[in-house]
N, CA, C and O of each residue as an XYZ file, in Angstrom:
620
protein
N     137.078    139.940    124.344
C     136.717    139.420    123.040
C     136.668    137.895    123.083
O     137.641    137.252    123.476
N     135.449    137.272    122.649
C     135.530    135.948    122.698
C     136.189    135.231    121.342
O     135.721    134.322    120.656
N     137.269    135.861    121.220
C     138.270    134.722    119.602
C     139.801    134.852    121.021
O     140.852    134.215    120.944
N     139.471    135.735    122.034
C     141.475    135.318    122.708
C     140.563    133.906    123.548
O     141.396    133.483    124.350
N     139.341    133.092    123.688
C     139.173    132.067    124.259
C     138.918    130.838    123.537
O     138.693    129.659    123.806
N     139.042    131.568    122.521
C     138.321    130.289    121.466
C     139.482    129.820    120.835
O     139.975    130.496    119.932
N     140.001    128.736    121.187
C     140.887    127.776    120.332
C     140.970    127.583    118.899
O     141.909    127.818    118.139
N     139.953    127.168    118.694
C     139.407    126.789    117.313
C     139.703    128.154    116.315
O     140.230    128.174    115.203
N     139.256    129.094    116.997
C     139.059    130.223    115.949
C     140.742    131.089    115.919
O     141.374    131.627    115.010
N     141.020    130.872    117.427
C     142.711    131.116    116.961
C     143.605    130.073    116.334
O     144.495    130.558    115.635
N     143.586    129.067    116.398
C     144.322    128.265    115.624
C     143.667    128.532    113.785
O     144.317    128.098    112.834
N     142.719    129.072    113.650
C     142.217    128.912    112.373
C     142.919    130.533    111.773
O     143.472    130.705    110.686
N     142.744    131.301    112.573
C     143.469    132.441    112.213
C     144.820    132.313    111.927
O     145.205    132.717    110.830
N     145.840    131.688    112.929
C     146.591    131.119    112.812
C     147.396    130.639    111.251
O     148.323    131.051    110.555
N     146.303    129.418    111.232
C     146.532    129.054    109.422
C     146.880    129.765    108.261
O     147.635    129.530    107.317
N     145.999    130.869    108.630
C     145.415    131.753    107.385
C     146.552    133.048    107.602
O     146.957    133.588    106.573
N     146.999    133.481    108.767
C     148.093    134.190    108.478
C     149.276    133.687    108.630
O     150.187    134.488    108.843
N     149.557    132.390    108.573
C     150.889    131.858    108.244
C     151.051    131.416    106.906
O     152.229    131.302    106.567
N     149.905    131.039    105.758
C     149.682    130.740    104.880
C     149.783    132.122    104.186
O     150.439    132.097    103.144
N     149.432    132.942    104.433
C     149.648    134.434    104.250
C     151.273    134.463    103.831
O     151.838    134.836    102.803
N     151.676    134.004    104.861
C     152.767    134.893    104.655
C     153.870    133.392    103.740
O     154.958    133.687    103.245
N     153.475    132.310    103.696
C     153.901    131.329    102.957
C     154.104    131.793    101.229
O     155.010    131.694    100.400
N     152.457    132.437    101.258
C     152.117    132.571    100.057
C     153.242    133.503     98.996
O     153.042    133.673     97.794
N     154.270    133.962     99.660
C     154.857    135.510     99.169
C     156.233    134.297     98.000
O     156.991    134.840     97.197
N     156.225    133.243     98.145
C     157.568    132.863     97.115
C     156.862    132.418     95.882
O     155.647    132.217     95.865
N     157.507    132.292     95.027
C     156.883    132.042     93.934
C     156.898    130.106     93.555
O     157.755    129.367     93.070
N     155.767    129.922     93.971
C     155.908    128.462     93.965
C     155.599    128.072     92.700
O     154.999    128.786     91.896
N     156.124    126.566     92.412
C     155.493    126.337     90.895
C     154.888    124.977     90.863
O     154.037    124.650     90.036
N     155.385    124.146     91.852
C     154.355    122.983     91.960
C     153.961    122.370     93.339
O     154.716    122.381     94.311
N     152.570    121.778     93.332
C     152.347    121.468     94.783
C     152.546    120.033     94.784
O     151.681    119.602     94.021
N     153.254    119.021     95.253
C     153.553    117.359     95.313
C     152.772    116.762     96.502
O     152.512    117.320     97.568
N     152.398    115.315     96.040
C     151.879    115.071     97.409
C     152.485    113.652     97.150
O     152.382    113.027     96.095
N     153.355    113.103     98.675
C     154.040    111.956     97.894
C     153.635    110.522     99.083
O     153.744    110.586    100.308
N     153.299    109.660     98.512
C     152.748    108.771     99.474
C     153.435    106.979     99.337
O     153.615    106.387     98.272
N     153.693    106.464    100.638
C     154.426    105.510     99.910
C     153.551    104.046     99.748
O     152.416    103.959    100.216
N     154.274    102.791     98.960
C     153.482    102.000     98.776
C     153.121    101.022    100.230
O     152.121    100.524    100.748
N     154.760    101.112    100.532
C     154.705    100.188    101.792
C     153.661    100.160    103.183
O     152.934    101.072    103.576
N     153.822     99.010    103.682
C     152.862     99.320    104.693
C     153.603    100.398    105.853
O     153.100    101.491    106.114
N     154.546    100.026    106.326
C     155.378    100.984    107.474
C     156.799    101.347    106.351
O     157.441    100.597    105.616
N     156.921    102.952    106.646
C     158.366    103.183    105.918
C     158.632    104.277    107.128
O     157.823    105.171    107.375
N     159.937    104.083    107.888
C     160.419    104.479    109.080
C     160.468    105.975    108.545
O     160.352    106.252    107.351
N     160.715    107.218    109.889
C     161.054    108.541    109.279
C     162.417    108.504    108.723
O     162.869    109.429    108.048
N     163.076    107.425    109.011
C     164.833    107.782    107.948
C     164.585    107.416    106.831
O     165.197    107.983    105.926
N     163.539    106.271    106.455
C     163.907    105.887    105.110
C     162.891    107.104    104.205
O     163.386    107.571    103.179
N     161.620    107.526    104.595
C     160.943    108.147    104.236
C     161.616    109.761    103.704
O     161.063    110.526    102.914
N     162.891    109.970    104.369
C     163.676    111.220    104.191
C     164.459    110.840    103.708
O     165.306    111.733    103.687
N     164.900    109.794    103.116
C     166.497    109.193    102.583
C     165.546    109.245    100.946
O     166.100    109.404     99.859
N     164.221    109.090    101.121
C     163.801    108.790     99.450
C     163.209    110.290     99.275
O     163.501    111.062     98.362
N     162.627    110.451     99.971
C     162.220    112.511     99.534
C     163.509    113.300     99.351
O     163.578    114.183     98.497
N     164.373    113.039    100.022
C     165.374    113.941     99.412
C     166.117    113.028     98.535
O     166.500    113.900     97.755
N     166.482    112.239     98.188
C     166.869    111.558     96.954
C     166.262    112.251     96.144
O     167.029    112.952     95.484
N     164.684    112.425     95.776
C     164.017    112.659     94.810
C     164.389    114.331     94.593
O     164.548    114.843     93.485
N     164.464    114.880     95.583
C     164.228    116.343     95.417
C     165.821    116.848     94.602
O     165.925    117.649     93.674
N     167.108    115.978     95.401
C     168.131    116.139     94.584
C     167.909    116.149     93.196
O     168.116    117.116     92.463
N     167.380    114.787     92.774
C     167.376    114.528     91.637
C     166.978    115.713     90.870
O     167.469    115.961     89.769
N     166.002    116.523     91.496
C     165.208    117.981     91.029
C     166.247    118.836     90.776
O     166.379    119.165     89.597
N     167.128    119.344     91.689
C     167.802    119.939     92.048
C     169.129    119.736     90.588
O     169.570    120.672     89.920
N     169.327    118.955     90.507
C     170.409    117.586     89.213
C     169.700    118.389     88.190
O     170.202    119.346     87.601
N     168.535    117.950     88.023
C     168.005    118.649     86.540
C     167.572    120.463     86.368
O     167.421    120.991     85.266
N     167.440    121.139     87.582
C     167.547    122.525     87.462
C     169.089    122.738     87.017
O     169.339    123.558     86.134
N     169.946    122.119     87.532
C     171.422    122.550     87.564
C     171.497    122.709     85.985
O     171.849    123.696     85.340
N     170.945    121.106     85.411
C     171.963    120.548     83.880
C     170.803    121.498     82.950
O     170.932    121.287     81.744
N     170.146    122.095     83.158
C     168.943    122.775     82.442
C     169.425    124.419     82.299
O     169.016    125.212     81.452
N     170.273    124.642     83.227
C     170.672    125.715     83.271
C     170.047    127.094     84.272
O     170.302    128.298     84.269
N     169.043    126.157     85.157
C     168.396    127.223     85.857
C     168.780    127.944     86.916
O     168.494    129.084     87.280
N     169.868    126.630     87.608
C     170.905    127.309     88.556
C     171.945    127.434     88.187
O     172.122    127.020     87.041
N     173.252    128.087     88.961
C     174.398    127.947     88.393
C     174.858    126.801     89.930
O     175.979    126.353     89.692
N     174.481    126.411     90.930
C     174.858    125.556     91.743
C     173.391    124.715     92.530
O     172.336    125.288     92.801
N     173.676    123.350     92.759
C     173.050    122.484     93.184
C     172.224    123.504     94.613
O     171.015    123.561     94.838
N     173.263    124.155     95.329
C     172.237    124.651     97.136
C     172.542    125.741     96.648
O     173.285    125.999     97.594
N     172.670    126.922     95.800
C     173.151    128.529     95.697
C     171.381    128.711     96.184
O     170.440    127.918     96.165
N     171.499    130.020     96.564
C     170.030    130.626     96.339
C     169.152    130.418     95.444
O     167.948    130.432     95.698
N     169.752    130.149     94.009
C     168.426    130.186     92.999
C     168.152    128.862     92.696
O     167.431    128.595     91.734
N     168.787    127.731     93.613
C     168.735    126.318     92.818
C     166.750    126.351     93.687
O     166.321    127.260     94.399
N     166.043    125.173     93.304
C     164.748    124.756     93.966
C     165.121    124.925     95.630
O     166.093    124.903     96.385
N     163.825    125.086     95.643
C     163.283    125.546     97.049
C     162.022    124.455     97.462
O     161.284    123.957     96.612
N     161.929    124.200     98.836
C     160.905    123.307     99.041
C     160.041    124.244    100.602
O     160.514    125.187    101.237
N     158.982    123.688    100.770
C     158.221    123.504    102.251
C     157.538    122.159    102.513
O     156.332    122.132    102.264
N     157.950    121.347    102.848
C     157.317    120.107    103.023
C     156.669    120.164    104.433
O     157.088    121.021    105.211
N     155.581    119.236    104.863
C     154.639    118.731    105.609
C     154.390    117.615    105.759
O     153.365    117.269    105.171
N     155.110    116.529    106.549
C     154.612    114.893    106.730
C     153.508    114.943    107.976
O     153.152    115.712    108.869
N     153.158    113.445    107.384
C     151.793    113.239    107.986
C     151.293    111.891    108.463
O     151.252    111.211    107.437
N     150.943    111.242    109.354
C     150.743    109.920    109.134
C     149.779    109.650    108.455
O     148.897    110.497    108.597
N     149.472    108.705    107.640
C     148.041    108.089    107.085
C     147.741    107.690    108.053
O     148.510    107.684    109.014
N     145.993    107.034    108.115
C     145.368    105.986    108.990
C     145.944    104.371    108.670
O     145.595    103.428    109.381
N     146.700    104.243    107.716
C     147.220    103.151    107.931
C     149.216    103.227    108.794
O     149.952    102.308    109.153
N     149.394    104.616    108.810
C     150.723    104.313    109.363
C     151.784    104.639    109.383
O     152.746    104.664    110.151
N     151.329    105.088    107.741
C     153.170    105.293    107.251
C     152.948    106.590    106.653
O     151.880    107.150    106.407
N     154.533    107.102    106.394
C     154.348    108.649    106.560
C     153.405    108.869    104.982
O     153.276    107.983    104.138
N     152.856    110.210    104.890
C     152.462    111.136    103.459
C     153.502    112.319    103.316
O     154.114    112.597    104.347
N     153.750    112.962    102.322
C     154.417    114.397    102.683
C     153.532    114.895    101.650
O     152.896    114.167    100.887
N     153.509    116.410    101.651
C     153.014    117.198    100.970
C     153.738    118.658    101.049
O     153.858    119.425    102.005
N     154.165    118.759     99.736
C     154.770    119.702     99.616
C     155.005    121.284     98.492
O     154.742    121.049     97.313
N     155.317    122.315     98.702
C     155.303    123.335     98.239
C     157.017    123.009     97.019
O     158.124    122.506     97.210
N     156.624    123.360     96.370
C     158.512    124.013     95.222
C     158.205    124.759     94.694
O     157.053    125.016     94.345
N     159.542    125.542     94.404
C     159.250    126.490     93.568
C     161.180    126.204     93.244
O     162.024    125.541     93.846
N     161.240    127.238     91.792
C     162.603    127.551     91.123
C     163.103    126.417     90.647
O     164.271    126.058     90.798
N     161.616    125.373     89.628
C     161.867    124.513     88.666
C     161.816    124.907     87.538
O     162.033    124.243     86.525
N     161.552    125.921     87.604
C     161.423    126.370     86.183
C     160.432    125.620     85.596
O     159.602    125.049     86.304
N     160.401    125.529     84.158
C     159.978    124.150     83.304
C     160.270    123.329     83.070
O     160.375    122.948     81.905
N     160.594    122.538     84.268
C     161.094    121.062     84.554
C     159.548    120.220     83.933
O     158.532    120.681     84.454
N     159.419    119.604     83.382
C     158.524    118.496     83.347
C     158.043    118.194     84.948
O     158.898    117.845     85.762
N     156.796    118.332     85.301
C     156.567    117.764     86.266
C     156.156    116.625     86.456
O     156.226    116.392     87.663
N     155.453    115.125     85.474
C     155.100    114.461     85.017
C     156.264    113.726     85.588
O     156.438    113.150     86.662
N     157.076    113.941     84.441
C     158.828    113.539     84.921
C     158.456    112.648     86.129
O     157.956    111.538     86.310
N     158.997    113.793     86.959
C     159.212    113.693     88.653
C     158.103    113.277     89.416
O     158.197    112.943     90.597
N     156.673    113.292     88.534
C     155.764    111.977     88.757
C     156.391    110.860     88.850
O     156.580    110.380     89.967
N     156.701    110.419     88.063
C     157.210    108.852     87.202
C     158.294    108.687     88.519
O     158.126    107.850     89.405
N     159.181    109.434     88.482
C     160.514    109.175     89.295
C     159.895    108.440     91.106
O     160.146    107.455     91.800
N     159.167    109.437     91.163
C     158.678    108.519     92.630
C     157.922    107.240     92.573
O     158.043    106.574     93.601
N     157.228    106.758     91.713
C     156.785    105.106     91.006
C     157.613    104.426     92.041
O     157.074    103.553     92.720
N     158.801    104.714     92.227
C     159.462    103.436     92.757
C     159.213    102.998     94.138
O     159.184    101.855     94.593
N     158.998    104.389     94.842
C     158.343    104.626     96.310
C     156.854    104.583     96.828
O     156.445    104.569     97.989
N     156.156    104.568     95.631
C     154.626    105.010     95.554
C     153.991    105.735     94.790
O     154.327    105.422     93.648
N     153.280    106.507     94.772
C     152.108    107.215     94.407
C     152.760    108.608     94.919
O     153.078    108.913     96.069
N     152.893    109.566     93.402
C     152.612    111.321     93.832
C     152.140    111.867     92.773
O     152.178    111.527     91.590
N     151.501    113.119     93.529
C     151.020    113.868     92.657
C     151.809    115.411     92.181
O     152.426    116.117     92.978
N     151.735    115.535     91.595
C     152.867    116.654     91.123
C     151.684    117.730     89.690
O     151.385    117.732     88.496
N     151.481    118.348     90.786
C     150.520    119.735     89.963
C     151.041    120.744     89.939
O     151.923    121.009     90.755
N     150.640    121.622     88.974
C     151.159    123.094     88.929
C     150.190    123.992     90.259
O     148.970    124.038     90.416
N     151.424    124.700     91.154
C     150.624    126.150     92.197
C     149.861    126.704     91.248
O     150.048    126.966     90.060
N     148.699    126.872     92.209
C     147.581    128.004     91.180
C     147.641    129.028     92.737
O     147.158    128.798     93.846
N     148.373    130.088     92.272
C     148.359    131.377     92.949
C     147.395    131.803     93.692
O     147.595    132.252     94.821
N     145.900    131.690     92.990
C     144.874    132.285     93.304
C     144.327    131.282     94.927
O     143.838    131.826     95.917
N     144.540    130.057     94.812
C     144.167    128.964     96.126
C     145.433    129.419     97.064
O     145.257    128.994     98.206
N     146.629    130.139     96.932
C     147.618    130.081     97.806
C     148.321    129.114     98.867
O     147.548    128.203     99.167
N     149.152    129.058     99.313
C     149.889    128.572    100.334
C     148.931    127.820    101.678
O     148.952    126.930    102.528
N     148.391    128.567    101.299
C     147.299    128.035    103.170
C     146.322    127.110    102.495
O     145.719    126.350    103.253
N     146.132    127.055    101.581
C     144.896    126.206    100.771
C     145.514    125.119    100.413
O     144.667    124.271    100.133
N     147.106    124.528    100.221
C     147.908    123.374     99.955
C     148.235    123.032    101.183
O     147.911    121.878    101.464
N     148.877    123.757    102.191
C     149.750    122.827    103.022
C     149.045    123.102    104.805
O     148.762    122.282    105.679
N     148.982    124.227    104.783
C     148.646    125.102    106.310
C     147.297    124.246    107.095
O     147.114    124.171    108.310
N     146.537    123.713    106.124
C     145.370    122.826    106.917
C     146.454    121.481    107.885
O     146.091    120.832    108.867
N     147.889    121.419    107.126
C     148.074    120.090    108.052
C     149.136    119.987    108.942
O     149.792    119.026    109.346
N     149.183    121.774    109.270
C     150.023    122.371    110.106
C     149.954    121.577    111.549
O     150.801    121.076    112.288
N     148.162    121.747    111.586
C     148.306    121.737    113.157
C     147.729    119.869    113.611
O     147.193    119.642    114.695
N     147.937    118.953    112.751
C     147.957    117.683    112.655
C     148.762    117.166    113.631
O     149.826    117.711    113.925
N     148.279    115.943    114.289
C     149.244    115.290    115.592
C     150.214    114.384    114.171
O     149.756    113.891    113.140
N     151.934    114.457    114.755
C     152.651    113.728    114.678
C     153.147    114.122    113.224
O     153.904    113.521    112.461
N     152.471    115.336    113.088
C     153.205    116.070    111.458
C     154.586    116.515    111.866
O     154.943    116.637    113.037
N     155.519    116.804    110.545
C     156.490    117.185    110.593
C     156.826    118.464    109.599
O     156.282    118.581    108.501
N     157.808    119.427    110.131
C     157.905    120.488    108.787
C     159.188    120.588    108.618
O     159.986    120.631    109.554
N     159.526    120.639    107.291
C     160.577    121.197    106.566
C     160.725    121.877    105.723
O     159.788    121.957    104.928
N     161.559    122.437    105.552
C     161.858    123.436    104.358
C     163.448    123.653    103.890
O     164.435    123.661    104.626
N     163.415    123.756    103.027
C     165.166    124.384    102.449
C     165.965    125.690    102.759
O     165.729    126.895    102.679
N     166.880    125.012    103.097
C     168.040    126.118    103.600
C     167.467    127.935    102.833
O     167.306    128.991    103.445
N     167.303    127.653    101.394
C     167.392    128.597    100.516
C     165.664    129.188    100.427
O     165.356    130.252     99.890
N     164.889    128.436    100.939
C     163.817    129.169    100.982
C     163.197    130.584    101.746
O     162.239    131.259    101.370
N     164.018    130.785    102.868
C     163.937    131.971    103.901
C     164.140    133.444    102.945
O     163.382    134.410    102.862
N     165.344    133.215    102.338
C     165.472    134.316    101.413
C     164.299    134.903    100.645
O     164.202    136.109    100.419
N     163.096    133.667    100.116
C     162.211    134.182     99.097
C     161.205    134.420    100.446
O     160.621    135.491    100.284
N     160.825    133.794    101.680
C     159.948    134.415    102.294
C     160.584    136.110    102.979
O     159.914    136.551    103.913
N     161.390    136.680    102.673
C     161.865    137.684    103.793
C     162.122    138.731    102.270
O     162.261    139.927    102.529
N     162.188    138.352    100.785
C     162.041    139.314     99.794
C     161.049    139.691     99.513
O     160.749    140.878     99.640
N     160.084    138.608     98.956
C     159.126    138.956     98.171
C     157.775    139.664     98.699
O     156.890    139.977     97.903
């Protein structure tokens, strides 16, 4: 079969059934967070994404959506960094188990770092249509939350 020689077409398959199987948690917003600076190192770039995501995490708690900051039901992430052509990192990322957090909000909150975008998941584009194109990117990075495995291995 000419797809076990073809690169292209297995890495593209690839996408589409890892995005597949991404797709199974119930996400609620897709972020894309970019900073202002010209160079922001990978520590500081992770010292301010997770600052921010706590902060998420702070307002699921006082909202009542979790009963603990890391339990299973507090927010869940899949993040994806990236370099720009100028340098410095991008992330783009999956959440879910904000409930009706204001997402706007948590617009505003990153202002201080840069530019994000913070939209509601539309189900129907799935998982592979937000993040899985920048899977196979030189010098990307992936993360995800402790508590997210649970919603890929239930749902």
């Amino acid at each position: 079969m000419a797809w076990h020689t073809n690169p292209e077409g297995l890495m593209r398959r690839s996408r589409i059934a890892f995005g597949e199987w991404l797709s199974r948690p119930q996400w609620d917003w897709f972020t894309t967070h970019t900073f202002k600076a010209e160079f922001v190192s990978p520590e500081q770039s992770d010292r301010a994404w997770y600052s921010w995501f706590n902060g998420l995490r702070v307002s699921a708690k006082a909202l009542g959506y979790t009963p603990s900051l890391y339990g299973e039901q507090a927010p869940f992430y899949f993040r994806v960094a990236e370099y720009q052509d100028r340098g410095t990192l991008h992330f783009h990322a999956l959440i879910g188990g904000v409930g009706d957090i204001r997402r706007l909000l948590f617009k505003d909150f990153w202002e201080i770092q840069g530019y994000a975008r913070v939209l509601a998941y539309d189900p129907a584009r799935g998982a592979a249509g937000y993040v899985a194109k920048y899977l196979n990117k030189d010098g990307g990075d992936i993360r995800f939350s402790h508590n997210l495995t649970q919603h890929l291995t239930t749902s």
